[in-house]
C-alpha positions as CSV (number, residue, x, y, z in Angstrom):
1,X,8.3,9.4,36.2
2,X,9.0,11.6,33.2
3,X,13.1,10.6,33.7
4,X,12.1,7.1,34.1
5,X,10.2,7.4,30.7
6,X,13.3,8.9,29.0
7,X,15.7,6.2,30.6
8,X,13.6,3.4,29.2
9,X,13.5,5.3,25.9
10,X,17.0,5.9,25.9
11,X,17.7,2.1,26.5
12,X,15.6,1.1,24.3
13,X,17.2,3.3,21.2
14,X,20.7,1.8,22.3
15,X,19.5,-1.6,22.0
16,X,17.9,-1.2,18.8
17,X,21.8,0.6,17.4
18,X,23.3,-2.2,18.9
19,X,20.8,-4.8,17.1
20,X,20.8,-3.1,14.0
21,X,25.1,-2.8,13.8
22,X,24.9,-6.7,15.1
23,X,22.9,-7.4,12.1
24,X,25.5,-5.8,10.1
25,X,28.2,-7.3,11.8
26,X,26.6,-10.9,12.6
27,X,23.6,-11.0,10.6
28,X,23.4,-15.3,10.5
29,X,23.4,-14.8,14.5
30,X,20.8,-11.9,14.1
31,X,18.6,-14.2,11.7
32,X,19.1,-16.9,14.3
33,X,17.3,-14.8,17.0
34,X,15.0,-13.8,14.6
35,X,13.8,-16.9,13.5
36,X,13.6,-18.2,17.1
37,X,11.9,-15.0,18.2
38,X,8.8,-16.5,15.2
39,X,8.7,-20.2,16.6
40,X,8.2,-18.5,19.9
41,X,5.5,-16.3,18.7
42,X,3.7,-18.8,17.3
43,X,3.8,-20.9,20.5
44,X,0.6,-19.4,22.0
45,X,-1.5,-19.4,19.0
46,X,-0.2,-22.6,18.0
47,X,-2.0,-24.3,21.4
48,X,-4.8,-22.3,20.5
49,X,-5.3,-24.1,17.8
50,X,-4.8,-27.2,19.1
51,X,-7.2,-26.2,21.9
52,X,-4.1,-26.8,24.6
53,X,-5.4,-22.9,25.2
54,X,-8.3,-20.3,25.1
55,X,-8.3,-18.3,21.7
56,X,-7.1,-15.0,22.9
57,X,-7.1,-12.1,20.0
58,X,-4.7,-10.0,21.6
59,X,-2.2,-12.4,21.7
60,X,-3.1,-13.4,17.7
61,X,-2.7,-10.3,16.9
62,X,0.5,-9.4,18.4
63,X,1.7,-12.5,16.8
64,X,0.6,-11.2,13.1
65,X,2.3,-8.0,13.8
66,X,5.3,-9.6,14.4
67,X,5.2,-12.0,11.8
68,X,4.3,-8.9,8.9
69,X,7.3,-7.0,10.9
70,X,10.1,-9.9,10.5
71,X,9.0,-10.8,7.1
72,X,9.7,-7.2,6.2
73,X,13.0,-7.1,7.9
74,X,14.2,-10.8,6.8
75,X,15.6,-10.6,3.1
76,X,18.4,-8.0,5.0
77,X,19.1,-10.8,6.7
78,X,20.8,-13.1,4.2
79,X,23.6,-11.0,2.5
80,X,26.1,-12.1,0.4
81,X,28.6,-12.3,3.3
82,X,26.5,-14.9,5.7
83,X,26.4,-18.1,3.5
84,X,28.7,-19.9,5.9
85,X,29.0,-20.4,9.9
86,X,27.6,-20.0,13.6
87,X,25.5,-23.2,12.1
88,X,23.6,-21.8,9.6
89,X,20.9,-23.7,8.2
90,X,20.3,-21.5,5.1
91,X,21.3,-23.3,1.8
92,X,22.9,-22.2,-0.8
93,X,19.6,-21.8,-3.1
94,X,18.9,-19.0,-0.8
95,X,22.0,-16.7,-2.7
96,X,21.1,-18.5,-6.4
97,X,17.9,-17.8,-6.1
98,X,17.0,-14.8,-3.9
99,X,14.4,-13.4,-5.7
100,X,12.1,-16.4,-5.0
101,X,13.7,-16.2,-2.0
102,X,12.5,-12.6,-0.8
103,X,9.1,-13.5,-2.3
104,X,9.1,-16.2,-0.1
105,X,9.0,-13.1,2.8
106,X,6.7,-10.9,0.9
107,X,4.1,-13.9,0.8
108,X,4.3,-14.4,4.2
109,X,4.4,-11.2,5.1
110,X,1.0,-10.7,2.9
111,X,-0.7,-13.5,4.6
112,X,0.0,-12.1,7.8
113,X,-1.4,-8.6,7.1
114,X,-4.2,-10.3,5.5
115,X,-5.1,-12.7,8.6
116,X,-4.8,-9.7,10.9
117,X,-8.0,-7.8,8.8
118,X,-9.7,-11.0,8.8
119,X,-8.9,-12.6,12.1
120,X,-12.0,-11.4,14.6
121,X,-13.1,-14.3,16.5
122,X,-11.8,-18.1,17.0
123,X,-13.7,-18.8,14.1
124,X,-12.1,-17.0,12.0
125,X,-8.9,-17.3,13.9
126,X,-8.9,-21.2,13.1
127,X,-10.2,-20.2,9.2
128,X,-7.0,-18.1,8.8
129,X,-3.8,-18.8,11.2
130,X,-3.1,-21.7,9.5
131,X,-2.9,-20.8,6.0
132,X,-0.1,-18.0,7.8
133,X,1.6,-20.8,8.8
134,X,1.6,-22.9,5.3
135,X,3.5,-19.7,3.9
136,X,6.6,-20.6,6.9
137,X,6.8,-23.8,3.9
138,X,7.2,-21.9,1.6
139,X,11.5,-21.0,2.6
140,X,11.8,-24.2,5.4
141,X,11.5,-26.4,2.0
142,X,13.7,-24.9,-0.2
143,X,15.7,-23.0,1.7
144,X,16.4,-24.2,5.2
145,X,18.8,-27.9,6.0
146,X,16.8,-30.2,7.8
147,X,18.6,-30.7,10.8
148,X,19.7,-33.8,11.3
C-alpha cells in the first residue's frame, strides 16, 4: 500500500512539472484547459441553482476552492508571448491593460474566498454563488472575443 501511495505521489509531482513547463511552453493551451476546467466546475452548481439538482455543499465548495485557486494562478497565464494562436480568444486589451486585467482575477478570486465563509446552506448558497459568477463578466466583457 505504502509503494502504491508513493507511485501515485510520484505521478502526480511529474504531472504537475510537466503542467507547469507546458504553461511555460504553451501557456494559451494551458489557459485553454484552464478556463474549461472553470465552466466544468461550475456545471454542478450551476443546476443547482437552477434546481436541475440537489444543493450539495461539498460539491460548492470544491468548486470555490477551485475558482480562488485558478484566479490565483490565471494572470501567469497571459504573458507577453501568448497574444496570438491555438485560437485564442484573449484580446488585445488584455496586454494594454493588464493591471485591470489581473484585478479582474483578484476580484474573482475575492468573491470566491468570500462565498466559501459565507456559503453554509442552499440559502445562502443561492444568496452568494451568483454574485461569484457576475465577477466571470468582469474579463468575458472586456477581454474575451465573442465567438462567433
Amino acid at each position: 500500500m505504502t509503494r502504491g501511495i508513493l507511485f501515485a505521489g510520484a505521478i502526480f509531482a511529474g504531472l504537475s512539472s510537466v503542467s507547469a513547463v507546458m504553461a511555460q511552453s504553451d501557456p494559451i493551451t494551458e489557459r485553454q484547459r484552464s478556463m474549461k476546467g472553470l465552466s466544468q466546475a461550475a456545471r454542478a452548481p450551476g443546476a443547482m441553482l437552477k434546481g436541475e439538482a440537489p444543493f450539495d455543499l461539498a460539491i460548492v465548495q470544491a468548486t470555490l476552492k477551485s475558482f480562488a485557486d485558478s484566479a490565483t494562478k490565471g494572470p501567469a497565464l497571459f504573458p507577453d508571448n501568448s497574444k496570438t494562436g491555438h485560437d485564442t480568444a484573449a484580446m488585445p486589451a488584455v496586454w494594454t491593460n493588464k493591471s485591470d486585467f489581473n484585478m479582474q482575477f483578484a476580484k474573482f478570486g475575492e468573491a470566491a474566498v468570500a462565498a466559501q465563509a459565507s456559503i453554509k446552506d442552499e440559502a445562502s448558497f443561492k444568496a452568494n454563488f451568483p454574485t461569484v459568477l457576475r465577477t466571470c463578466g468582469g474579463c468575458h466583457e472586456n477581454y474575451r472575443a465573442k465567438k462567433s
